[in-house]
C-alpha positions as CSV (number, residue, x, y, z in Angstrom):
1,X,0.0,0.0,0.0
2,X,1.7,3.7,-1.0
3,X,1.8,6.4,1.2
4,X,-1.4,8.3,-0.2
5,X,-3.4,5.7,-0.5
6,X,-2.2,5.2,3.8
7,X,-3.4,8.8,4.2
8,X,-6.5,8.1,2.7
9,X,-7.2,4.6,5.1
10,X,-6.2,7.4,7.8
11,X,-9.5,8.8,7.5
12,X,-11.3,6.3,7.5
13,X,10.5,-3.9,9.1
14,X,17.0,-9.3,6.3
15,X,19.9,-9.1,8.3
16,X,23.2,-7.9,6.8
17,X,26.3,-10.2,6.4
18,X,29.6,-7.9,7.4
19,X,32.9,-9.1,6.7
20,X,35.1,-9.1,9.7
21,X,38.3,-10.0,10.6
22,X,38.1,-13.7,11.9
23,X,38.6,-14.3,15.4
24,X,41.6,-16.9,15.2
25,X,41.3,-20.8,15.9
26,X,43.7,-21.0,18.3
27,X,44.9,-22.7,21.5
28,X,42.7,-21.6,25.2
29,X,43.8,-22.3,28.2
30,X,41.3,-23.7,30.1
31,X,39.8,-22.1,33.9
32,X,39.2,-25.3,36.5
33,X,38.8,-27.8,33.7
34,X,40.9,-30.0,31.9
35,X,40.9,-32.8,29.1
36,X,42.0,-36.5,28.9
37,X,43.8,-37.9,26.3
38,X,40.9,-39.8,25.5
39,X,38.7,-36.8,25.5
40,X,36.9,-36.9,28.4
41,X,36.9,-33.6,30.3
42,X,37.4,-33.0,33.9
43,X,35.7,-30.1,35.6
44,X,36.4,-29.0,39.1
45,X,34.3,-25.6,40.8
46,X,36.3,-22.5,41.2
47,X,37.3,-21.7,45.2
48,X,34.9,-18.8,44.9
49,X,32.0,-20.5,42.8
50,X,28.5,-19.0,44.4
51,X,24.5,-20.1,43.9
52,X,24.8,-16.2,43.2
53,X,26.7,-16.0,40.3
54,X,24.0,-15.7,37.8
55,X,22.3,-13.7,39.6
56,X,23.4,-10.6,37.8
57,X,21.3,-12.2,34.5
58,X,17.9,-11.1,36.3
59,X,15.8,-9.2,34.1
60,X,15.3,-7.9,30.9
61,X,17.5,-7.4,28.0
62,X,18.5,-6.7,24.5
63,X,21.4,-8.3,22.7
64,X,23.6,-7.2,19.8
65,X,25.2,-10.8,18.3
66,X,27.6,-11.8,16.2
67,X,27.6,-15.3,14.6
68,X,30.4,-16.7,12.1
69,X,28.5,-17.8,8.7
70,X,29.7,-21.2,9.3
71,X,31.6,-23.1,11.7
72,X,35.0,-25.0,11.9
73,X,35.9,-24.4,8.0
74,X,38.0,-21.3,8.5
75,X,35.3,-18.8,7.9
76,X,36.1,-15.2,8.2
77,X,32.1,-13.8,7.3
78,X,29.9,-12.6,10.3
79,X,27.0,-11.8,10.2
80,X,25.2,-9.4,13.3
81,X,21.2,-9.3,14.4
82,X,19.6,-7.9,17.4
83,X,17.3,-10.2,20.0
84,X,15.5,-9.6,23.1
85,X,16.2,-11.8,26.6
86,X,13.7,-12.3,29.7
87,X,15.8,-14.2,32.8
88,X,13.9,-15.2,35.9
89,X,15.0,-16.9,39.2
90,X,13.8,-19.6,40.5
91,X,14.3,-22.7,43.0
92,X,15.2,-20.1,45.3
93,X,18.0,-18.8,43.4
94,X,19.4,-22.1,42.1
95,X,18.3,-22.0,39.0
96,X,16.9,-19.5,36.5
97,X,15.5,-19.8,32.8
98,X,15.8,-16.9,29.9
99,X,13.8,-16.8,26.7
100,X,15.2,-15.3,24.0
101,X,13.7,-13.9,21.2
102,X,15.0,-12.7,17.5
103,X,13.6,-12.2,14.0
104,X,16.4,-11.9,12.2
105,X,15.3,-14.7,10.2
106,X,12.2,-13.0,8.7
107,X,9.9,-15.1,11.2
108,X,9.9,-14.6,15.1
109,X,12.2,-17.4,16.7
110,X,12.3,-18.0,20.8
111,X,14.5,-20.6,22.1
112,X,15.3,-20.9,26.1
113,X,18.7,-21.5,28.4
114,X,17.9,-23.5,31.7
115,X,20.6,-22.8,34.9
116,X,21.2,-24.9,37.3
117,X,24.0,-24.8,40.3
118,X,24.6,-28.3,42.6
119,X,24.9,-27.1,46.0
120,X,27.0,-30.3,46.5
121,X,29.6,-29.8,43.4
122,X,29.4,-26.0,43.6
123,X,29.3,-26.5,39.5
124,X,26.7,-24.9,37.1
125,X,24.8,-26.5,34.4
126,X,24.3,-24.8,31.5
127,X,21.0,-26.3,28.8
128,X,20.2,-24.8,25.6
129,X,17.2,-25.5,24.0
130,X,16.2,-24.9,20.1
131,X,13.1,-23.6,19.3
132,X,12.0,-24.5,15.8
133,X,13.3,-28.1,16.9
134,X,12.4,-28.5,20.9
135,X,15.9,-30.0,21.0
136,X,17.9,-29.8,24.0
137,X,21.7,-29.3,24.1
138,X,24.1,-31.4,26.1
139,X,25.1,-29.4,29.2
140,X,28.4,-27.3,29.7
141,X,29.3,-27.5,33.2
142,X,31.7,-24.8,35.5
143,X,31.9,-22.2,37.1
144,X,32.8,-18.5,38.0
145,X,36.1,-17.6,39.6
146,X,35.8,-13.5,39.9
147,X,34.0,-12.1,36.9
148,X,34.8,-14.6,34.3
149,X,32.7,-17.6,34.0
150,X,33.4,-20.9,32.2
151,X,31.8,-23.4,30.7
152,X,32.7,-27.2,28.9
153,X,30.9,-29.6,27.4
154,X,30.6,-32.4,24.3
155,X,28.3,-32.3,21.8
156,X,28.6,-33.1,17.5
157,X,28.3,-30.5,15.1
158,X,27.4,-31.0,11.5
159,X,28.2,-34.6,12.9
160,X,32.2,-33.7,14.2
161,X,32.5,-34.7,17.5
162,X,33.6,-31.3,19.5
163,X,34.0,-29.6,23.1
164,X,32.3,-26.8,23.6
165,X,33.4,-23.9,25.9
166,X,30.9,-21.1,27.2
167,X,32.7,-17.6,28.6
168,X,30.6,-15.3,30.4
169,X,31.9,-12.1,31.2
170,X,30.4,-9.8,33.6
171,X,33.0,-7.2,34.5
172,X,30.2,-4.6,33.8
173,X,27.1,-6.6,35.3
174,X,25.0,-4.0,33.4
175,X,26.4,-4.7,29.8
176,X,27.8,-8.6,30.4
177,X,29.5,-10.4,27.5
178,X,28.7,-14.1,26.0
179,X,30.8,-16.3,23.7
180,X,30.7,-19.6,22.4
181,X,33.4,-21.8,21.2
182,X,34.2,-25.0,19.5
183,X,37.4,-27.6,19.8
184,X,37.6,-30.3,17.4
185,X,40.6,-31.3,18.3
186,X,40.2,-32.3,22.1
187,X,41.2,-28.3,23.3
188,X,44.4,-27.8,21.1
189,X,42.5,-25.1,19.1
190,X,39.3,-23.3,19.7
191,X,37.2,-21.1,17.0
192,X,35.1,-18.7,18.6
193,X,31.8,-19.0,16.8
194,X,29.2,-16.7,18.3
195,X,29.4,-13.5,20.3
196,X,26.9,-11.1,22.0
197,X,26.5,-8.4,24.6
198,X,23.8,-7.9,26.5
199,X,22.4,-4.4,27.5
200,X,20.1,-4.2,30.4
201,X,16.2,-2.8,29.9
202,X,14.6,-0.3,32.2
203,X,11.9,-2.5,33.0
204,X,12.5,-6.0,34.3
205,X,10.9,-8.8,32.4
206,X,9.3,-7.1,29.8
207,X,9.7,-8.8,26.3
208,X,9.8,-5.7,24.6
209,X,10.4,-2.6,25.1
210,X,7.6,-0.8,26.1
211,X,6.5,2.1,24.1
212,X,4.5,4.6,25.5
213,X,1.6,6.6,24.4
214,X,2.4,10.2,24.3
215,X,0.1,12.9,26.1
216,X,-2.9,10.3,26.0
217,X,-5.8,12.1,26.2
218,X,-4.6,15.5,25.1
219,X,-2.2,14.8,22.0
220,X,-3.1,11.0,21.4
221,X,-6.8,10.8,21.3
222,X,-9.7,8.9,20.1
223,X,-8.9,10.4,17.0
224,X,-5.8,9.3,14.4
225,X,-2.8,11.3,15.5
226,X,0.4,10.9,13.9
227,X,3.8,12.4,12.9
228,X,5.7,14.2,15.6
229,X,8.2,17.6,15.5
230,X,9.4,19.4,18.2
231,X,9.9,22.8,18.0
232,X,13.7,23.7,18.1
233,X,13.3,25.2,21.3
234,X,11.6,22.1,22.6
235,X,8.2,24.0,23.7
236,X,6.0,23.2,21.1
237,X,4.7,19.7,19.5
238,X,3.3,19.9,16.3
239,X,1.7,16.7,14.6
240,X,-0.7,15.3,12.2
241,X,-4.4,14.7,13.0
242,X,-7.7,13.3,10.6
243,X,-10.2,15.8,11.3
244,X,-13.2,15.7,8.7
245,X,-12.1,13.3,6.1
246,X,-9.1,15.9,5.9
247,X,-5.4,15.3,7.5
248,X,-4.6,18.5,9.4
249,X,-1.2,19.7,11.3
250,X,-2.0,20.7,14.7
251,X,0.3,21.9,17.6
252,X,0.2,21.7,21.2
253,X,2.2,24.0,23.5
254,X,4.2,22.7,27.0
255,X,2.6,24.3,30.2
256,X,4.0,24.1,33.9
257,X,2.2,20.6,34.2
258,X,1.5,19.3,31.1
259,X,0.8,19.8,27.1
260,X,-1.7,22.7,26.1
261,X,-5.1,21.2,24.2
262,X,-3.6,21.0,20.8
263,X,-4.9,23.6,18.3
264,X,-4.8,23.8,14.3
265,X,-1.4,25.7,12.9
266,X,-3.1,28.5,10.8
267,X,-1.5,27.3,7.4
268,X,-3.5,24.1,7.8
269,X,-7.1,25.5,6.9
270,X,-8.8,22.2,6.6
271,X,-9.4,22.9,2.4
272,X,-6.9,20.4,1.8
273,X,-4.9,17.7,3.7
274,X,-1.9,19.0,5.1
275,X,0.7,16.1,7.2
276,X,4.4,15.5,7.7
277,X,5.9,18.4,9.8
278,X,9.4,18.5,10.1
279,X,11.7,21.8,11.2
280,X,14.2,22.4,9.0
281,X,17.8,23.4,10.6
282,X,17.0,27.1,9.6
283,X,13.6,26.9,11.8
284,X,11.6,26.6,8.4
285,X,8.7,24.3,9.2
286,X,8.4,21.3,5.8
287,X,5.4,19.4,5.4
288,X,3.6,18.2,2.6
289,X,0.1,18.9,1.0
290,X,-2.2,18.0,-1.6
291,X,-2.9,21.5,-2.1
292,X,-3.0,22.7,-5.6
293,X,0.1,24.8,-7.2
294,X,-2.1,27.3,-8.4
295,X,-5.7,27.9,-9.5
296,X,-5.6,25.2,-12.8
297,X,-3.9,22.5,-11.0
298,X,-6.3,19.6,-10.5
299,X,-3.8,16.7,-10.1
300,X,-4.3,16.8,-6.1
301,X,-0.8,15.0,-5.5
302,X,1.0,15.3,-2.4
303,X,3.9,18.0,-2.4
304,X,6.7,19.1,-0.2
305,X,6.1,22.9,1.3
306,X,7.8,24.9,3.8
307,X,6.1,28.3,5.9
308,X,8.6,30.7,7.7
309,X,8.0,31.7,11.3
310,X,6.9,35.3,11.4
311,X,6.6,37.7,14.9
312,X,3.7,37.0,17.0
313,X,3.4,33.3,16.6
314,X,2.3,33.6,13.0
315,X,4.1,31.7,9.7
316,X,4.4,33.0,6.1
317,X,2.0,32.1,3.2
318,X,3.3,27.8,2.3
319,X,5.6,28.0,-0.3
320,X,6.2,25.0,-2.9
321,X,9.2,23.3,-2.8
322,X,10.0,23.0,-6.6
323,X,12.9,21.3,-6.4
324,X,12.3,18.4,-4.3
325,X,8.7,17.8,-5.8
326,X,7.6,15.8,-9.3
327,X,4.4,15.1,-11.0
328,X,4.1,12.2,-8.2
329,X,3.3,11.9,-4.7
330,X,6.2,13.6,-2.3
331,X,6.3,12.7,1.5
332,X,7.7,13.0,4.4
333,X,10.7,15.0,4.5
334,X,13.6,15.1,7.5
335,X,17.2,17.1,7.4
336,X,20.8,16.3,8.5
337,X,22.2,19.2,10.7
338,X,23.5,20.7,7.7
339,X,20.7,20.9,5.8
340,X,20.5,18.1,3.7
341,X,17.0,16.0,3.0
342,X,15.6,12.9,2.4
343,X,12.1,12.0,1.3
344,X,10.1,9.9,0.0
345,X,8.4,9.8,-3.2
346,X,6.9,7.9,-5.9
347,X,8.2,9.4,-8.7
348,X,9.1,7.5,-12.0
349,X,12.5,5.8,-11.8
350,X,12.6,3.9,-8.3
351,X,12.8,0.4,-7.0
352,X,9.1,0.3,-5.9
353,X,6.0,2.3,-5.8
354,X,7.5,4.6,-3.5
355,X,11.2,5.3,-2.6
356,X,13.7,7.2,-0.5
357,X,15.9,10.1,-1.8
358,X,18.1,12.1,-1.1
359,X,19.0,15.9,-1.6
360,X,22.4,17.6,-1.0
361,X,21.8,21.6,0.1
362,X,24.6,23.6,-0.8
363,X,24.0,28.1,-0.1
364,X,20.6,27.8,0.4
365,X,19.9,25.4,-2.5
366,X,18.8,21.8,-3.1
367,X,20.4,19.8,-5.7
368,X,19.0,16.9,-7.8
369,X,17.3,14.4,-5.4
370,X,19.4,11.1,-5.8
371,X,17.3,7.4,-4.9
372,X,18.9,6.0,-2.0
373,X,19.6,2.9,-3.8
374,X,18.8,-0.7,-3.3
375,X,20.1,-1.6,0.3
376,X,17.3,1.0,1.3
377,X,14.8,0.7,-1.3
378,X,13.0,-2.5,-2.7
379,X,10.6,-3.6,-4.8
380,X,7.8,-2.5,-2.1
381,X,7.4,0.6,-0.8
382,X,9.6,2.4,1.0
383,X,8.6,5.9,3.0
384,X,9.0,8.0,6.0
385,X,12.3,8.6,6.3
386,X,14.0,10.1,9.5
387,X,17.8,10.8,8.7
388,X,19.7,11.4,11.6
389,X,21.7,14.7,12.3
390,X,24.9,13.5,11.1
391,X,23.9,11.6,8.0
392,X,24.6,8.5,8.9
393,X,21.4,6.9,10.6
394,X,17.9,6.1,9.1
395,X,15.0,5.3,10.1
396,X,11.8,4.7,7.8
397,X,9.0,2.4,7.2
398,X,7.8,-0.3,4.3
399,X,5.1,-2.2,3.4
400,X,5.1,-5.6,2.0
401,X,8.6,-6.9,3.2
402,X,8.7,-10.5,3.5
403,X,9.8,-10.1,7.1
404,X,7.2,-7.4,8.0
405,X,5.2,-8.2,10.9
406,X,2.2,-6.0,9.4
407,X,1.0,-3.5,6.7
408,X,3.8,-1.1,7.7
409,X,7.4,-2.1,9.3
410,X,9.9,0.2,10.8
411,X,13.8,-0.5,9.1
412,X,16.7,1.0,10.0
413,X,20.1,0.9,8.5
414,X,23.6,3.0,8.9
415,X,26.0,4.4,6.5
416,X,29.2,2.5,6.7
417,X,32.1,3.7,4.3
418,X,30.9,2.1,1.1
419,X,27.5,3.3,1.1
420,X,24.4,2.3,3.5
421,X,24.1,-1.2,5.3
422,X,21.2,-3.7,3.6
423,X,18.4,-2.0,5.9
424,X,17.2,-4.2,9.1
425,X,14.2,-4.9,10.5
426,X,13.6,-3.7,14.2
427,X,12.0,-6.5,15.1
428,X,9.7,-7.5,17.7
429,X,11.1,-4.6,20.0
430,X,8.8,-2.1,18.0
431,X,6.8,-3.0,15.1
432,X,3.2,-4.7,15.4
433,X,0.4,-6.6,13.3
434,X,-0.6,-2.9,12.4
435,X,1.0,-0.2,11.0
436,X,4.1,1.7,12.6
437,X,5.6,4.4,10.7
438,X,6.6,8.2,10.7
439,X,9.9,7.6,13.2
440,X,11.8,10.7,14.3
441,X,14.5,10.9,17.0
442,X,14.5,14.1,19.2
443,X,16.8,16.5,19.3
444,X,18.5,15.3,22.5
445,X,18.8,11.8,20.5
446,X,17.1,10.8,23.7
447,X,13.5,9.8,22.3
448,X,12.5,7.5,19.5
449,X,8.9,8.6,18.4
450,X,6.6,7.0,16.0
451,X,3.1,6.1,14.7
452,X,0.9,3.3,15.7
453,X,-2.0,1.9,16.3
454,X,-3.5,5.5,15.5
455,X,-1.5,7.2,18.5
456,X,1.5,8.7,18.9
457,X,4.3,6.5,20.8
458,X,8.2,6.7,21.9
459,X,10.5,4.8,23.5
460,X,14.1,5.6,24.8
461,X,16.4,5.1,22.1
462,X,18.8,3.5,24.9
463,X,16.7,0.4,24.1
464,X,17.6,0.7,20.2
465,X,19.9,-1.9,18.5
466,X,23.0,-1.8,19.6
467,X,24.2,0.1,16.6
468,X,21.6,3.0,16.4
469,X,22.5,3.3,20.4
470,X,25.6,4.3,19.6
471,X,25.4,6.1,16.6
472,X,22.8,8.7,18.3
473,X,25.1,8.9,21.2
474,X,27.7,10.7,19.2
């Protein structure tokens, strides 16, 4: 479904293989275990090892992993994905069970890790279980002396006979470390095969982060509300509402307590549907209209227009955006700090029936709009682009993915020195069965906003993939 045809039903989210420099098979030296000649391993408990060392794990968490591309065949490809984890406790403290959840795949897939420390041995057991299979791992068995935990156990893969060693690494109990590797050669050599970090949730055993409806009541009502803009100085909120079969912009002002009852800005008249509102780094305010260009246009597209603030709380007459627009549908506009946009639009020439572009602004001026190419864009439609401040984030939405968990997905995907990353799917963390779209990132880089469900919703983008955490903390 395109975007104006989404406005109209108004009124009425692949995972990208990096190269990476192999971790090295090499020789380990193993912590309170050791193995026979005849491969059988021997496992003692560290002097320290505690029915409290897991205890750290309790909560709620998301995980950036690393994975080789395949295993014990000198591979040097890795290939990264986000997930979600949910530990609880149990058997007073003994024991405690996670589930883990990813869609990295295109489908959702759970599986679960089972914990459990002998009082007698002082030793942990560590179980794995698969979930498209219900298949449960052979148990690696150890301990933790300090902050370092490991792990050891047998098990085939592909059917090679190997040892397994688990390292758990929780220096910073707040962001601990996991890795996996494999011997095939009774511990002369180990490949390191998987990898993740783990970084803790606000709220404890939640599956998701939870988004929260902003201003319910007041800004998110029984109506449709979407889009959201702050003002630069952070005291106004302007966003998009259906108001008589029309889309208007409206804007709602911060008070001692709250946010004011939000009222129509007085460029959006109600003749003709007005969305998108996005400040420009000049204060301009962009948004886009199906208002005509002049008294003999009758096409009723959607195009890109900008107001200037005036004294007294009142904006200039909307001005056409020439440049960006086309004889097709333009949406959704966002700016780096220096001025550059990006947009969607369905002009001729794309991937899909709409696409992302790109504008450079150089004095004052836009260039030629340039299609963000196909590790954004695909044969579906692509829109609602937030572009971070620095150029090197985005955030947008598309419909008909073969991973999408609905009829609109949020993607996000980072500019890496050869161009932009094949775009990700966020996952279970935000999208829905519904439609989520229209992302932008506050000015502090603190907030994630979007659209769903017909409200207006943000989470903290500390809860973001690992990648888009960092990125917005720069």
């Amino acid at each position: 479904m395109n975007r104006s045809k989404i406005l109209f039903f108004l009124l009425l989210t692949t995972i990208s293989v990096v190269q990476s420099q192999s971790l090295a098979t090499k020789a380990e030296k193993l912590q309170n275990a050791s193995i026979h000649a005849t491969g059988e391993l021997e496992i003692i408990a560290s002097k320290n090892s505690s029915s409290h060392d897991f205890d750290f794990l309790a909560g709620a968490w998301n995980l950036h992993n690393r994975k080789l591309k395949s295993r014990l065949n000198h591979c040097t490809e890795w290939f990264e994905f986000e997930s979600t984890v949910d530990n609880q406790p149990f058997l007073n403290g003994i024991a405690n069970v996670d589930m883990s959840r990813t869609s990295y795949t295109g489908t959702l897939y759970e599986s679960v890790s089972l914990r459990i420390f002998d009082p007698q041995t002082r030793l942990w057991s560590l179980y794995w279980v698969d979930g498209k299979t219900g298949v449960m791992d052979p148990a690696v068995v150890g301990s933790f002396d300090g902050s370092i935990g490991t792990f050891y156990g047998k098990n085939t893969f592909n059917g090679i006979p190997v040892t397994v060693m688990f390292r758990w690494d929780k220096t910073d109990p707040d962001k601990p470390e996991w890795s996996q590797a494999y011997s095939a050669d009774n511990g002369k050599t180990w490949e390191w095969n998987s990898l993740n970090v783990s970084r803790k949730k606000k709220k404890a055993f939640d599956t998701i982060p939870v988004p929260e409806t902003f201003v319910p009541k007041i800004i998110s009502t029984d109506s449709v509300e979407f889009n959201a803009a702050f003002s630069p100085d952070g005291n106004s909120f302007y966003f998009s509402r259906a108001v008589n079969k029309q889309t208007r912009i409206f804007i709602s002002k911060k008070t001692r307590s709250n946010w004011s009852a939000p009222e129509p800005v007085s460029f959006s008249t109600g003749k003709f549907s007005d969305a998108d509102p996005a400040f420009s780094p000049t204060g301009e305010l962009y948004f886009i209209s199906n208002r005509p260009l002049n008294a003999t246009d009758t096409t009723r597209d959607y195009d890109i227009w900008k107001v200037t603030p005036l004294s007294g709380n009142r904006w200039s007459e909307p001005v056409n955006v020439k440049e960006l627009n086309s004889g097709k549908d333009e949406f959704y506009i966002s700016f780096t700090s220096t001025g550059d946009a990006c947009f969607a639009s369905s002009r001729n020439g794309g991937y899909g029936e709409e696409d992302i572009y790109y504008c450079e602004n150089k004095n004052n001026t836009f260039g030629t709009p340039q299609n963000l190419g196909d590790k954004i864009n695909s044969i579906h439609s692509e829109y609602d682009p937030f572009i971070t401040a620095d150029g090197s984030g985005l955030f947008f939405t598309s419909s008909g993915r073969k991973d999408s968990f609905g009829k609109g997905d949020l993607y996000w995907s980072v500019k890496a020195k050869n161009g932009w990353i094949e775009s990700k799917h966020f996952g279970q963390d935000i999208n829905t069965p519904t439609r989520d779209y229209c992302p932008y990132i506050t000015f502090d880089s603190k907030n994630l906003f979007y659209s769903s469900q017909g409200d207006i919703k943000f989470i903290p983008t500390e809860d973001l993939p690992e990648q888009l955490s960092v990125l917005l903390k720069k």
